[in-house]
C-alpha positions in Angstrom: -17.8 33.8 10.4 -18.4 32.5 6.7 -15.3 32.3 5.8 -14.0 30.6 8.7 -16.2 28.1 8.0 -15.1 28.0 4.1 -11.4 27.8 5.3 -12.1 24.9 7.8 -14.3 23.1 4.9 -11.5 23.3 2.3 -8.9 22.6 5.2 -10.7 19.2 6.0 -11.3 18.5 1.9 -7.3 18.6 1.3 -6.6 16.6 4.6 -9.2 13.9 2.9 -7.0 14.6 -0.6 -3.9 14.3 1.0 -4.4 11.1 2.9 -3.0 8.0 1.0 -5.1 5.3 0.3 -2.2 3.7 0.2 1.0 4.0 2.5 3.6 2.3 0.9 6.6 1.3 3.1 9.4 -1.1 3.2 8.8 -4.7 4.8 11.3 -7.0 5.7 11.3 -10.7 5.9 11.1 -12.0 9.1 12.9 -14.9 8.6 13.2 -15.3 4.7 15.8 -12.7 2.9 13.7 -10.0 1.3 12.4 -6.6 1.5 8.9 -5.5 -0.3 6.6 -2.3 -0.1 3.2 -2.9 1.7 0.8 -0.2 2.4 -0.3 -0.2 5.7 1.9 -2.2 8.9 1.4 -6.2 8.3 1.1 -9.1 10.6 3.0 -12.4 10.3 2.8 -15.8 11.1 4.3 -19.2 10.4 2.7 -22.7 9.9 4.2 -26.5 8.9 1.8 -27.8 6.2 2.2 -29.7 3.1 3.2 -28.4 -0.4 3.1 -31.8 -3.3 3.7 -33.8 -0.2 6.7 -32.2 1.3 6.4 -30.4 4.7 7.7 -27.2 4.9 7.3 -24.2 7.6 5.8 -21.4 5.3 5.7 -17.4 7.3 3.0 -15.2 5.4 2.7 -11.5 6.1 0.2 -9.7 4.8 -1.9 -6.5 5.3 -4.9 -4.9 3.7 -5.1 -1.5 2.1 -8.1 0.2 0.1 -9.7 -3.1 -0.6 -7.1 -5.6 -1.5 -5.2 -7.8 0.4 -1.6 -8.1 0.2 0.6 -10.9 1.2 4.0 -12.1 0.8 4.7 -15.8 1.5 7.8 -17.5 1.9 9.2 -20.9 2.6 13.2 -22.7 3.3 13.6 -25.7 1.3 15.8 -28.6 2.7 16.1 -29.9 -1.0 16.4 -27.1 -3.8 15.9 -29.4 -6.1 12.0 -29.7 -5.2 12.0 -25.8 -5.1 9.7 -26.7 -9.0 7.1 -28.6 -7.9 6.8 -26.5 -4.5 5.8 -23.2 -6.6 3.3 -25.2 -8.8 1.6 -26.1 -5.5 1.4 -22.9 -4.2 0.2 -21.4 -7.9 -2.5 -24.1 -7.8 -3.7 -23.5 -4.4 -3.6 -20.1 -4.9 -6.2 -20.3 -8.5 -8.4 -22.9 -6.5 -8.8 -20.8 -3.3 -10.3 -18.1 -5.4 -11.8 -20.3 -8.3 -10.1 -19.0 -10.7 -9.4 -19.2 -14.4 -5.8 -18.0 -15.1 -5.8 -14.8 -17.5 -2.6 -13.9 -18.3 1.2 -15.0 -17.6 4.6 -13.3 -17.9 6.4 -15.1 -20.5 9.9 -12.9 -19.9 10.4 -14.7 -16.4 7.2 -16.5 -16.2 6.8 -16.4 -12.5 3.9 -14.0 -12.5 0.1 -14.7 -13.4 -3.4 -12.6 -13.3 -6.3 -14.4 -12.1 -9.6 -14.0 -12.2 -11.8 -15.5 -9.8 -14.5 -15.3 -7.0 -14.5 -15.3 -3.4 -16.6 -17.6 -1.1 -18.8 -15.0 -0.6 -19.3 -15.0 -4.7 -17.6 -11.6 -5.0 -15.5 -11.5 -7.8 -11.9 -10.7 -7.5 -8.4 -10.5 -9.6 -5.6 -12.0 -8.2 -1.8 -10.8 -9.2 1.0 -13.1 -7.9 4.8 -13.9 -8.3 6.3 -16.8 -7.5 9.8 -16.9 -7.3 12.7 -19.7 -6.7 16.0 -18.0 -4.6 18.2 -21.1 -4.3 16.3 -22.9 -1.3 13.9 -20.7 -1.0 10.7 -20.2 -2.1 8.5 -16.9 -2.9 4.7 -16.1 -3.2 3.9 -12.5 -3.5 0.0 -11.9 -3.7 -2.5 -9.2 -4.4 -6.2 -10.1 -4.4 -9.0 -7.4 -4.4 -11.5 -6.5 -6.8 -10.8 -4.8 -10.1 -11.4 -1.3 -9.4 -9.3 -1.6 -6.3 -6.3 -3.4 -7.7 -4.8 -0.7 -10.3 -1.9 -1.3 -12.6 -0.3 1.1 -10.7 -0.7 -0.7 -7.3 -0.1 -4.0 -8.9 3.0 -2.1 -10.3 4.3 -1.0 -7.0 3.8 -3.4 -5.3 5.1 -6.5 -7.7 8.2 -4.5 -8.5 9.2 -3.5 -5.4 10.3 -7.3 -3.9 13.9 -7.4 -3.2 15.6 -11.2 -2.3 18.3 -11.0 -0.8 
């Protein structure tokens, strides 16, 4: 009988080990061309709203995994030429929702920044995001979750893994 018990204890403690915090799988744009690695299925929806003054329809899909939130935005523009001052919007929006301060940018492509910030609730949080020009269309690609919960190595997978098409 005791070691029944032993077996179904360690049985249950490598079930708990082998369960992934995060389950990374491939996620396709629903409308935008691109493929990305979310852990956990993600919801999506679209909205018109206003970017600098331009109108766009912007789709967001985004799940939540171990803590942090992950979402991928994405937007067509009519002009390519406004693509710029579109991504500066969204950067700024992004910094302000959290009140952040940014800490660090990617000077090889310069499209990725680490922020560090607090949520409404005052929790503090670090928020990783690309943004990326394609053409005429327009890319956010967001992580936000407290430090112990956003690693380098999910902030690696997960940044690394967008694909435009």
């Amino acid at each position: 009988m005791f070691s029944k018990k032993i077996f179904l204890t360690c049985a249950v403690l490598l079930c708990v080990a082998c369960s992934p915090k995060f389950d990374w799988r491939e996620v396709r744009g629903t409308e935008a061309p691109y493929s990305i690695l979310m852990p956990g299925k993600p919801a999506s929806f679209s909205k018109e709203m206003q970017l600098a003054g331009i109108t766009l329809k912007m789709t967001m899909t985004a799940t939540e995994a171990g803590g942090v939130n992950f979402a991928v935005g994405s937007a067509k523009l009519g002009d390519p030429g406004q693509a710029g001052i579109v991504i500066e919007a969204m950067k700024t929006g992004m910094i302000h929702n959290i009140q952040g301060q940014v800490t660090s940018t990617n000077t090889a492509g310069n499209d990725s920044i680490e922020v560090h910030g607090k949520l409404q609730n005052g929790t503090p949080v670090l928020m990783v995001g690309r943004f990326l020009i394609r053409g005429n269309w327009v890319y956010q690609v967001v992580a936000i979750g407290t430090e112990k919960a956003l690693t380098r190595e999910v902030i690696d997978t997960y940044m690394t893994s967008l694909k435009t098409n």
